[in-house]
C-alpha positions as CSV (number, residue, x, y, z in Angstrom):
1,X,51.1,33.3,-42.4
2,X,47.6,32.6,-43.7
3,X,44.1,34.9,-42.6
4,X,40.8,33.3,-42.6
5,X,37.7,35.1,-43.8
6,X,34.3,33.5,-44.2
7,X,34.9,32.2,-47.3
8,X,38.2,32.9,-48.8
9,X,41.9,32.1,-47.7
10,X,44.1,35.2,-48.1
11,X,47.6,33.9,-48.8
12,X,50.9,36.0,-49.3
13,X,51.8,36.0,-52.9
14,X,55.3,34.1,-53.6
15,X,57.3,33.6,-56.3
16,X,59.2,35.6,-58.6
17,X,56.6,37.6,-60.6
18,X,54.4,39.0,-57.4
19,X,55.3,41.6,-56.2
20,X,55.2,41.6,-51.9
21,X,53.3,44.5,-51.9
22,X,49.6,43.0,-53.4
23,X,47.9,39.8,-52.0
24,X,45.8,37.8,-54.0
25,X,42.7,35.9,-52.9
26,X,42.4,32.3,-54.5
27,X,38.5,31.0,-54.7
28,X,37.1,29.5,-52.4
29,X,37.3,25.8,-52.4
30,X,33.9,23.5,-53.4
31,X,32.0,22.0,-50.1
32,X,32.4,18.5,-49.2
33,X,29.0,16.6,-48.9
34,X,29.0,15.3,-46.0
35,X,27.4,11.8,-45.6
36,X,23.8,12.5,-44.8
37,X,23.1,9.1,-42.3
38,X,21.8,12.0,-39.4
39,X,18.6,10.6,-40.8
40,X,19.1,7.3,-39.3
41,X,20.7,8.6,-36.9
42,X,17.5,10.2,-35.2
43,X,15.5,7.5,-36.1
44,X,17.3,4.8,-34.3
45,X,17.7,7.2,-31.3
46,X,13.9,7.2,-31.4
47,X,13.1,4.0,-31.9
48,X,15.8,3.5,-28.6
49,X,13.9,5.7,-26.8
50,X,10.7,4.3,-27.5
51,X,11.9,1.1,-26.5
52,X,13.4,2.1,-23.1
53,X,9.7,3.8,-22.3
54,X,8.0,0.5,-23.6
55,X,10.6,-1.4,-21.1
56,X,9.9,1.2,-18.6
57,X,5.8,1.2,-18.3
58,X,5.8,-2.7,-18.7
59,X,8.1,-3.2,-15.5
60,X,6.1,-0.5,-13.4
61,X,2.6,-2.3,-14.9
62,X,3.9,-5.8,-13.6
63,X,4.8,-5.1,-11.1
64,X,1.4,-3.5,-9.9
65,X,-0.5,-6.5,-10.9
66,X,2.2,-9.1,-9.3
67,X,1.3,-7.1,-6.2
68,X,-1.3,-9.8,-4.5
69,X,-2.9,-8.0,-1.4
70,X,-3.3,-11.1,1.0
71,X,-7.0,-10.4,2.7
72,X,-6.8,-12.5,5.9
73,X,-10.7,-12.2,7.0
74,X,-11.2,-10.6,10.9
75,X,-12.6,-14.0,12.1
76,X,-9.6,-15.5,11.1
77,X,-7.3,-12.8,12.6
78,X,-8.8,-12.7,15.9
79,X,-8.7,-16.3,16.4
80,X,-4.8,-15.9,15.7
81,X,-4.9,-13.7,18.1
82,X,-6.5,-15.4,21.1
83,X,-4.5,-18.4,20.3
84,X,-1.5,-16.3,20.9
85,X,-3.3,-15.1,24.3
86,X,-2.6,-18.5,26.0
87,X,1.0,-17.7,26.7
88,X,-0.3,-14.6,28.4
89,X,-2.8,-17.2,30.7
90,X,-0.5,-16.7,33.9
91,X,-0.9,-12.7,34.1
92,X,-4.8,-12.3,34.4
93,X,-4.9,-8.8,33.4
94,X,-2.5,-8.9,30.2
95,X,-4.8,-12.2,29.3
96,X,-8.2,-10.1,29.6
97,X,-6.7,-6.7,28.4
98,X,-5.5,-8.8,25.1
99,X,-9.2,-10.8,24.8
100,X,-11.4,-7.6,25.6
101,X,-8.7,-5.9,22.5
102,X,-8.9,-8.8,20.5
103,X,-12.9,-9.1,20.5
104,X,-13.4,-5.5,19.8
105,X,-10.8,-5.1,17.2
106,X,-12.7,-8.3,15.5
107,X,-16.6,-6.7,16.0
108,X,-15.0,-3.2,14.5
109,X,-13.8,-5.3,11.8
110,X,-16.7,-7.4,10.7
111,X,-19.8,-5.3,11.8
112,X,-18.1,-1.8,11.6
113,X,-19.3,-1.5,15.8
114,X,-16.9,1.2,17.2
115,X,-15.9,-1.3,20.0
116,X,-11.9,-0.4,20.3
117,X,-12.4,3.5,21.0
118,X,-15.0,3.5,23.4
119,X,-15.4,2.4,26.9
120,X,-17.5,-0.6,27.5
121,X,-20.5,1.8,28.7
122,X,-20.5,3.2,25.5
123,X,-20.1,0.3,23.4
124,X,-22.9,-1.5,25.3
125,X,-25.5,1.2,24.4
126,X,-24.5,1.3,20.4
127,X,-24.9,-2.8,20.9
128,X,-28.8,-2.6,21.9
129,X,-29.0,-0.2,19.3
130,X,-28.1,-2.5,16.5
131,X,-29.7,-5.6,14.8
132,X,-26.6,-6.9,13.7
133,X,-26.4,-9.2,16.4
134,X,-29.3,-11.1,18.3
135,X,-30.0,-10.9,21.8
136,X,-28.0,-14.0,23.2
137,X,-25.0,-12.6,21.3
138,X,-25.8,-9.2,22.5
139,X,-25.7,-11.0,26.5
140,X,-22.6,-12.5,25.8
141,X,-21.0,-9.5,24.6
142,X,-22.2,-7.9,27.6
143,X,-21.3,-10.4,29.9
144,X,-17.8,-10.7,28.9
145,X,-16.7,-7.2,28.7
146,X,-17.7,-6.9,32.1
147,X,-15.8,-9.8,33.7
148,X,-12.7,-8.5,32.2
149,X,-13.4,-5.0,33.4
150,X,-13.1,-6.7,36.8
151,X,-10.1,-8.2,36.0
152,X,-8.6,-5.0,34.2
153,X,-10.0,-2.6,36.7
154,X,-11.5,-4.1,40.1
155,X,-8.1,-6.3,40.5
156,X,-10.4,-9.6,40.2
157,X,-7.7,-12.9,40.0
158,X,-10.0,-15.4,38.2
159,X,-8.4,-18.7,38.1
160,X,-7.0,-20.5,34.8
161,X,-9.9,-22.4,34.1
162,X,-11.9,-19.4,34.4
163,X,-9.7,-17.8,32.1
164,X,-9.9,-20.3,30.0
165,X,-13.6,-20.8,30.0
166,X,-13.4,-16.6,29.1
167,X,-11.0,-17.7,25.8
168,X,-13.3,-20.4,24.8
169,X,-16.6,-18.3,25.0
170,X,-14.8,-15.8,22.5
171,X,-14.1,-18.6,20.2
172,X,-17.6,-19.5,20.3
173,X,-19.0,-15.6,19.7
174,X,-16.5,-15.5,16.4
175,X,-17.5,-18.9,15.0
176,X,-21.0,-18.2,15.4
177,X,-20.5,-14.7,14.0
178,X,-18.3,-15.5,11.2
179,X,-20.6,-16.8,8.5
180,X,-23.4,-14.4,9.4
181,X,-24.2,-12.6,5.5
182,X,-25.5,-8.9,6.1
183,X,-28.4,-9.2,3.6
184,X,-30.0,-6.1,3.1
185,X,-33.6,-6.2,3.0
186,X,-35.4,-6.6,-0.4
187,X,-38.3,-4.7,-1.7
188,X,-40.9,-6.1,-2.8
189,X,-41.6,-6.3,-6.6
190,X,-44.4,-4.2,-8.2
């Protein structure tokens, strides 16, 4: 039976001229070299790993310039809108609820007017207030949130050409308002 130490091998002495009762250490045997490729080793794990974070960033970086945000302009979404209004033409109040929304949502949209959270009171009075639109517009605007208040509120049944006459005058506000440019005033050069 053989002991290990750290560095030697203790073996039982054998043969005929030991005697049993000593044991002799034998020298520890030379180290093996072995190879030394850890080098390379590390180096192509690195060079792995550097390729895998290269791989990495480029994907998430394409990705966030393939990403095209689609800017559909609020003229062009509300006329969607009150296209899609026809089908509601035989229910007066789901026809006016849906133009009154659609108008609002579009004047929020291009002149930043607070049109969808107020009442039509309250809209009305920031309207005279601002020079974004002129006065016609301004007595449109008027006009037509009123009538379909009456239909909304007062239980007025206008009849389909009425209705339609209602759709075509908001068609007429957005394509006159559409191409207005908000041009700030300039000063005057010294």
């Amino acid at each position: 039976m053989a002991l290990t130490t750290n560095s030697a091998l203790i073996v039982p002495p054998s043969g005929p001229n030991h005697n049993s009762n000593t044991m002799e250490l034998r020298p520890a045997k030379p180290l093996e070299q072995i190879p030394s490729d850890w080098p390379w080793i590390a180096i192509g794990l690195l060079v792995i790993l550097i390729v895998v974070a290269m791989a990495w960033w480029w994907s998430k970086k394409r990705k966030t310039l393939v990403k095209a945000v689609i800017v559909i302009p609020p003229h062009r979404k509300a006329k969607d809108r009150l296209h899609q209004a026809l089908a509601l033409i035989s229910d007066p109040y789901a026809f006016c609820s849906l133009l009154s929304e659609v108008l609002r949502v579009y004047l929020e949209e291009r002149f930043s007017l607070h049109a969808p959270d107020r009442t039509t009171e309250e809209f009305l009075y920031e309207l005279r207030a601002t020079e974004l639109l002129n006065h016609h517009q301004k007595g449109f605007l008027e006009d037509f949130l009123q009538r379909c208040d009456l239909v909304k509120f007062a239980k007025h049944e206008p009849t389909e050409p009425e209705l339609r006459k209602l759709l075509d005058s908001a068609l007429r506000l957005i394509d006159e308002t559409q191409m207005l440019e908000l041009v700030a005033p300039t000063k005057p050069a010294p």
